[in-house]
ChimeraX commands (.cxc) that place a marker at each C-alpha (Angstrom):
marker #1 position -22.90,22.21,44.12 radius 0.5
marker #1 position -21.93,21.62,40.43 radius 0.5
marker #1 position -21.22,18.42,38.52 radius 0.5
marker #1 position -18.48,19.05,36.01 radius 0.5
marker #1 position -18.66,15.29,34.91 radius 0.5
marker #1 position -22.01,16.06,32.79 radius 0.5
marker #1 position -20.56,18.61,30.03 radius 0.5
marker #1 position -18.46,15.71,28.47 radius 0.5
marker #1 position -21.26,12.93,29.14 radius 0.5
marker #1 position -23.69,15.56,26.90 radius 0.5
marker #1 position -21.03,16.04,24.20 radius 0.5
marker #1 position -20.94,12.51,23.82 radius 0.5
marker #1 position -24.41,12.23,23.62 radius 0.5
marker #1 position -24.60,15.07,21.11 radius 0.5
marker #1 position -21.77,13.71,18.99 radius 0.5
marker #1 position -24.11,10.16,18.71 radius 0.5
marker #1 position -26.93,11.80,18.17 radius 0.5
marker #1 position -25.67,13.56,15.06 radius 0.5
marker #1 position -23.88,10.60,14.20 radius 0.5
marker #1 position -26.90,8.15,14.11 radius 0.5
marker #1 position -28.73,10.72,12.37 radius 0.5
marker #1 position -26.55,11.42,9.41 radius 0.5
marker #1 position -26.24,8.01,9.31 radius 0.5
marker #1 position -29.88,7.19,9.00 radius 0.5
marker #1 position -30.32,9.86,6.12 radius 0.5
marker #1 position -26.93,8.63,3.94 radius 0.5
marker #1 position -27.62,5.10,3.89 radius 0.5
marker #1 position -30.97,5.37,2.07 radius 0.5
marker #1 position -29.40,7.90,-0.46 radius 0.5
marker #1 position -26.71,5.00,-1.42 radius 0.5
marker #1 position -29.04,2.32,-1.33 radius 0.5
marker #1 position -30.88,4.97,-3.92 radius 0.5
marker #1 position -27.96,5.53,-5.81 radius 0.5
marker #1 position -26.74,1.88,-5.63 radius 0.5
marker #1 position -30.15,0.81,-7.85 radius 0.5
marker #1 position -29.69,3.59,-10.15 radius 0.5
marker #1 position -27.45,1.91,-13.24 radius 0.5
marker #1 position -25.04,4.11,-14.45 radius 0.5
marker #1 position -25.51,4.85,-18.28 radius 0.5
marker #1 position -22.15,3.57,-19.80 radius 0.5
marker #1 position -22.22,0.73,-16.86 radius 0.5
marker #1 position -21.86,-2.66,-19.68 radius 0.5
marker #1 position -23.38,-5.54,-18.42 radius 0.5
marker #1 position -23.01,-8.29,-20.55 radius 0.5
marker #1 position -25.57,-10.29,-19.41 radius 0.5
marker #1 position -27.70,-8.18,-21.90 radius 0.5
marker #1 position -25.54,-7.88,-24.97 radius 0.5
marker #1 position -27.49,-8.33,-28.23 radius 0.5
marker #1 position -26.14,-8.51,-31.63 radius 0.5
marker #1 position -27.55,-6.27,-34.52 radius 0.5
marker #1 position -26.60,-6.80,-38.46 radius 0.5
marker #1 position -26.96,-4.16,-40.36 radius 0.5
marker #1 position -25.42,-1.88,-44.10 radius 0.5
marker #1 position -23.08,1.35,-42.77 radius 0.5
marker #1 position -25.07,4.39,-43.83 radius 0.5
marker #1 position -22.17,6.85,-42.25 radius 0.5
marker #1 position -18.23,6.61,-40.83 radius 0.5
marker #1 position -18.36,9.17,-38.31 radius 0.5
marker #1 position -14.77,10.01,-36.81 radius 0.5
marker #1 position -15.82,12.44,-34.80 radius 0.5
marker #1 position -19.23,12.57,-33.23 radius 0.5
marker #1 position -21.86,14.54,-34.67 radius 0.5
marker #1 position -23.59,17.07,-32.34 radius 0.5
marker #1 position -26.03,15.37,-29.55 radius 0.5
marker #1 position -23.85,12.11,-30.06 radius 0.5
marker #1 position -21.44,10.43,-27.32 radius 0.5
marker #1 position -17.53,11.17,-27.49 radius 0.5
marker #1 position -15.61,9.17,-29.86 radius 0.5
marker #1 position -15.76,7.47,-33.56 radius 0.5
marker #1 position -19.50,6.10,-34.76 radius 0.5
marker #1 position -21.06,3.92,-37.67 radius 0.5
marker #1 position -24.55,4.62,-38.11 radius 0.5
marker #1 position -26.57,1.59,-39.31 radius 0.5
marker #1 position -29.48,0.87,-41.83 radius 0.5
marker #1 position -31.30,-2.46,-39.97 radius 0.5
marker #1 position -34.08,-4.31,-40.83 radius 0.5
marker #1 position -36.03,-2.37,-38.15 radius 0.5
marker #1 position -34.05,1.28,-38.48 radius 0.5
marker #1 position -31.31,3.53,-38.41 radius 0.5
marker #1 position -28.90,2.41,-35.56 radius 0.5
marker #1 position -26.38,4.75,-33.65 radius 0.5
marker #1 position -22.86,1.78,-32.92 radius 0.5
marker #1 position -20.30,3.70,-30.95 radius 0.5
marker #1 position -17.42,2.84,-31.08 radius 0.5
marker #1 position -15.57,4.91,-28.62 radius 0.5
marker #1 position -12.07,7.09,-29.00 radius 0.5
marker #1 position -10.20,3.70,-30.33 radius 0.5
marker #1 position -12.52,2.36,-32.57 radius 0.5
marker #1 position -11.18,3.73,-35.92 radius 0.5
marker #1 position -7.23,4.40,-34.42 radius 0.5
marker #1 position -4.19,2.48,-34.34 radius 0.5
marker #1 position -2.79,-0.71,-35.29 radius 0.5
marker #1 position -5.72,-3.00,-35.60 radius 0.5
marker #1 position -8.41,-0.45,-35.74 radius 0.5
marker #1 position -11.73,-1.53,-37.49 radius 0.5
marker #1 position -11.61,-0.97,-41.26 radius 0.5
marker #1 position -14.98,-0.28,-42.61 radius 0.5
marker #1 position -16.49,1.35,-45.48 radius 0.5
marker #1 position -20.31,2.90,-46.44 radius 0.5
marker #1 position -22.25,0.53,-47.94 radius 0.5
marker #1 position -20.40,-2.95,-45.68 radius 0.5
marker #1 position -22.50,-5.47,-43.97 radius 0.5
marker #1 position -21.27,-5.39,-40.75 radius 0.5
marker #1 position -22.56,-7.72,-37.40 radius 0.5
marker #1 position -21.97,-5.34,-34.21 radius 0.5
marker #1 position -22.27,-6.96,-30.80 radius 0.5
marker #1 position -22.88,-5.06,-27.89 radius 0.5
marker #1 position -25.91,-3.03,-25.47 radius 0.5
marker #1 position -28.65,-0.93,-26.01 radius 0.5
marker #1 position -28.11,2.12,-23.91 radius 0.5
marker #1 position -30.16,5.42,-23.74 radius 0.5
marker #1 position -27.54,8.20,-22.82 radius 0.5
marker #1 position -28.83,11.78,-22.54 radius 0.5
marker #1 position -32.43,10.52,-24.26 radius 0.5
marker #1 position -30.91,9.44,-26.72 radius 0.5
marker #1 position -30.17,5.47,-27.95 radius 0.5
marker #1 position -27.17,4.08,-28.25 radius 0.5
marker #1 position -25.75,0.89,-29.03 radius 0.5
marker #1 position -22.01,0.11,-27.22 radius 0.5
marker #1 position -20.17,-1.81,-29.83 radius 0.5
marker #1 position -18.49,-4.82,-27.95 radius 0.5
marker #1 position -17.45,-6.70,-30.89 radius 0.5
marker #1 position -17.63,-5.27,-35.13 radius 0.5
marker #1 position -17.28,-8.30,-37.49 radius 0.5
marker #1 position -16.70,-7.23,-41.50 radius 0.5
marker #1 position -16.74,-10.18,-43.51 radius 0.5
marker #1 position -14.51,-12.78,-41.96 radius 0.5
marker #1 position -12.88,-10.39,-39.59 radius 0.5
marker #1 position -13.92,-9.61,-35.65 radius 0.5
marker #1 position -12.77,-7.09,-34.39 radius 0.5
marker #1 position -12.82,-6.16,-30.58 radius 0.5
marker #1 position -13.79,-2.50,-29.54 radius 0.5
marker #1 position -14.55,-3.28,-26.30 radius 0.5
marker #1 position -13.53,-5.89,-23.24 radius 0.5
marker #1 position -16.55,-7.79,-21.65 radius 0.5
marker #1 position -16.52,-5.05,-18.76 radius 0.5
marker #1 position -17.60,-2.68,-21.63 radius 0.5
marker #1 position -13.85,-1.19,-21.13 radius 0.5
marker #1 position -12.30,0.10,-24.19 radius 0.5
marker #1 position -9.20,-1.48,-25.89 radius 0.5
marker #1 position -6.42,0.92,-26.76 radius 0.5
marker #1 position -4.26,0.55,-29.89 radius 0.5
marker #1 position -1.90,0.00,-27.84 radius 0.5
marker #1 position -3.05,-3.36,-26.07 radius 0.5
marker #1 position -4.17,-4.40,-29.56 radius 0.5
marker #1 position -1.06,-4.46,-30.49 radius 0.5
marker #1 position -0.02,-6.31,-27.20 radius 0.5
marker #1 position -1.98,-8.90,-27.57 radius 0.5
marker #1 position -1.70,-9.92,-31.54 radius 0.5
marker #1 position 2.40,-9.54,-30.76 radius 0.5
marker #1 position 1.00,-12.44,-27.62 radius 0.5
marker #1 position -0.65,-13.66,-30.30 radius 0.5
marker #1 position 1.44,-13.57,-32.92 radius 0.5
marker #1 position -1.49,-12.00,-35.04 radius 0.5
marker #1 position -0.82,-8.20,-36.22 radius 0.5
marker #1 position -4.24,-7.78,-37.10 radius 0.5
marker #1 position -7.68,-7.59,-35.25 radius 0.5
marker #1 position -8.16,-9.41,-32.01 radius 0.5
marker link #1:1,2 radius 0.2
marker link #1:2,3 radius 0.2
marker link #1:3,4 radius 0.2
marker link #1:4,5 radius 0.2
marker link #1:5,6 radius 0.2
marker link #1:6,7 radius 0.2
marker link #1:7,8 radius 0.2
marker link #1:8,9 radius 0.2
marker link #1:9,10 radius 0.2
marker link #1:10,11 radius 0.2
marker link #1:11,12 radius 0.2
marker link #1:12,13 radius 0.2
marker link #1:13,14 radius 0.2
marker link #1:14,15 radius 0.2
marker link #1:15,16 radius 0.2
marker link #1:16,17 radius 0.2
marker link #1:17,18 radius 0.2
marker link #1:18,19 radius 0.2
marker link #1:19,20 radius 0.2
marker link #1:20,21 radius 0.2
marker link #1:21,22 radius 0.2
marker link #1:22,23 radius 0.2
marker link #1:23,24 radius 0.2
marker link #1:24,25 radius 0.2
marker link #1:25,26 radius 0.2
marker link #1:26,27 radius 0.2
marker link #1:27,28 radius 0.2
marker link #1:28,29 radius 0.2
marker link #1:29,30 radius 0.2
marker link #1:30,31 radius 0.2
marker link #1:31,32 radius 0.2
marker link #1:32,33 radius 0.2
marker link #1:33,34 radius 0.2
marker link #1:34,35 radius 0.2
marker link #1:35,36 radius 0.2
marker link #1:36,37 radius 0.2
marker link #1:37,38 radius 0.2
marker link #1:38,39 radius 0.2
marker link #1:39,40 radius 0.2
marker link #1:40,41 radius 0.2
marker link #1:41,42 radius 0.2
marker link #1:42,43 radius 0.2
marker link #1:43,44 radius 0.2
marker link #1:44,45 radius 0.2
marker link #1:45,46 radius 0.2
marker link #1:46,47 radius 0.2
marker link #1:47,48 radius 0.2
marker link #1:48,49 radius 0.2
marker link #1:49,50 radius 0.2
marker link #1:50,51 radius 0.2
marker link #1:51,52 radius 0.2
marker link #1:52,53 radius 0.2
marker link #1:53,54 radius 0.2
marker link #1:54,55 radius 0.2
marker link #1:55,56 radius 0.2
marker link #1:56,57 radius 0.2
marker link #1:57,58 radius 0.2
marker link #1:58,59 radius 0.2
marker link #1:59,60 radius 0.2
marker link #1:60,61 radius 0.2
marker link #1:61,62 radius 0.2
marker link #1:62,63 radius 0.2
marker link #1:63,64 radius 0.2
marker link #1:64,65 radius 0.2
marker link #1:65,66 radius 0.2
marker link #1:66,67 radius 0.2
marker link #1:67,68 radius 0.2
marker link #1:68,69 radius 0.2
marker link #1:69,70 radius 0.2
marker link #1:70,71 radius 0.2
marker link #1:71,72 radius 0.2
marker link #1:72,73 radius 0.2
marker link #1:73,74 radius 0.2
marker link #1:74,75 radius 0.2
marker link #1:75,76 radius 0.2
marker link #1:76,77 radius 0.2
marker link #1:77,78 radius 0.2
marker link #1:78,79 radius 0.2
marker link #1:79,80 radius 0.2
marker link #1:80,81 radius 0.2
marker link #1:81,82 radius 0.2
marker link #1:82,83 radius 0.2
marker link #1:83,84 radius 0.2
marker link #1:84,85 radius 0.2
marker link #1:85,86 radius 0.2
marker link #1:86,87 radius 0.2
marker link #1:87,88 radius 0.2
marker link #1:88,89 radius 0.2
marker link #1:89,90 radius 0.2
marker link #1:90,91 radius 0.2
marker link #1:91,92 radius 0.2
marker link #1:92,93 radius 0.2
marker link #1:93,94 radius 0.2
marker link #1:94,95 radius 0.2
marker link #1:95,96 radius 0.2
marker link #1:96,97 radius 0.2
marker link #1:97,98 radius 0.2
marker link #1:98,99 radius 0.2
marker link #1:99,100 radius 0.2
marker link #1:100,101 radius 0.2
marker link #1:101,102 radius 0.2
marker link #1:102,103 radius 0.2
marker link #1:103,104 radius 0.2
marker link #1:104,105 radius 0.2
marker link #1:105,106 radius 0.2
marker link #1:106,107 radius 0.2
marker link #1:107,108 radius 0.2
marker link #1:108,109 radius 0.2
marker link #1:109,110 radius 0.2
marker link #1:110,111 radius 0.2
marker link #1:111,112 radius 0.2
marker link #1:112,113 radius 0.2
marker link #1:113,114 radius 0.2
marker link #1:114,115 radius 0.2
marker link #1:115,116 radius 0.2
marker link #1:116,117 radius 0.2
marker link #1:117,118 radius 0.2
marker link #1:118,119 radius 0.2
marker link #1:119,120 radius 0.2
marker link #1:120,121 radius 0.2
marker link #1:121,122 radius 0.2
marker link #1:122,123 radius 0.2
marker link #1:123,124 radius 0.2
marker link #1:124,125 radius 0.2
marker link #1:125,126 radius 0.2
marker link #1:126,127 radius 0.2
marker link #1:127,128 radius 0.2
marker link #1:128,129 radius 0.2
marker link #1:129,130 radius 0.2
marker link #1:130,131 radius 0.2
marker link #1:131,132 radius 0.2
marker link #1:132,133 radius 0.2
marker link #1:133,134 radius 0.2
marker link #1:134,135 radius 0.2
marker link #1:135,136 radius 0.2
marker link #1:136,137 radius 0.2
marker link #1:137,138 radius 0.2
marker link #1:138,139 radius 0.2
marker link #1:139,140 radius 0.2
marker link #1:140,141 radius 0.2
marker link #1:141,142 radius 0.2
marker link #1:142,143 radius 0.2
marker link #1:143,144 radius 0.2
marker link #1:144,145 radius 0.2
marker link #1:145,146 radius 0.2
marker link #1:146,147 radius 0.2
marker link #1:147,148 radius 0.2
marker link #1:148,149 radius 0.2
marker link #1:149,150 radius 0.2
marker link #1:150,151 radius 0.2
marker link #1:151,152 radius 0.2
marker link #1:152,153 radius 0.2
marker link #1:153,154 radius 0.2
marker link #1:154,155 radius 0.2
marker link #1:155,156 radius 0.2
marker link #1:156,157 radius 0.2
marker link #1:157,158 radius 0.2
view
């Protein structure tokens, strides 16, 4: 005599079998990525600030660099890559610098495609800060510069 309750009770089985066991290989390949930082990831918890004379206004990166505008830096301890992302240099309130400026750059240290980079947070020229990126590492548009010095009631740098 045959049973025709086991077929289902084996598909069952089979489907939590295969369940558990994709289960038990994905979850150490996200705890894996999980502890992997992400390259542009910002964490502000390890901002530094560098001071240094712009050797070069770059507008457009150079090849090898990360998209968007640059300043490369003569420091006391050697050339320095800032970027400043696609905003940096645009819009109302971009940053105005020149070669040859002593400029203060807040920001991280990152290594992106071996190479090092520093994420420009803050730029201050002279008496003037101006904000390239939010504390997430985010970048600010011309357009919410503008928002918030019209919040303000600044038209210049935030």
């Amino acid at each position: 005599m045959k049973c025709r309750g086991t077929v289902p009770g084996r598909r069952v089985v089979a489907g939590l079998v295969m369940f558990l066991v994709s289960t038990a290989l994905t979850i150490p390949l996200l705890a894996q990525t999980a502890a992997a930082p992400h390259p542009f990831r910002y964490d502000i918890a390890n901002e530094t600030t560098v001071s240094g004379v712009v050797a070069s206004v770059l507008v457009k990166p150079a090849s090898g660099m990360i998209f968007g505008s640059h300043l490369l830096l003569t420091t006391a301890s050697g050339p320095v890559d800032v970027s400043l992302g696609r905003f940096g240099l645009q819009g109302k309130g971009a940053l105005v610098v020149t070669v040859g400026q002593q400029v203060e750059v807040t920001g991280e240290l990152k290594t992106i495609k071996d190479r090092k980079v520093f994420l420009a947070r803050t730029v201050k020229v002279g008496a003037e800060i101006y904000t390239i990126r939010n504390e997430h590492g985010i970048e600010i548009s011309p357009q919410a510069r503008e928002r918030a010095g019209e919040q303000s009631g600044k038209g210049s740098s935030l």
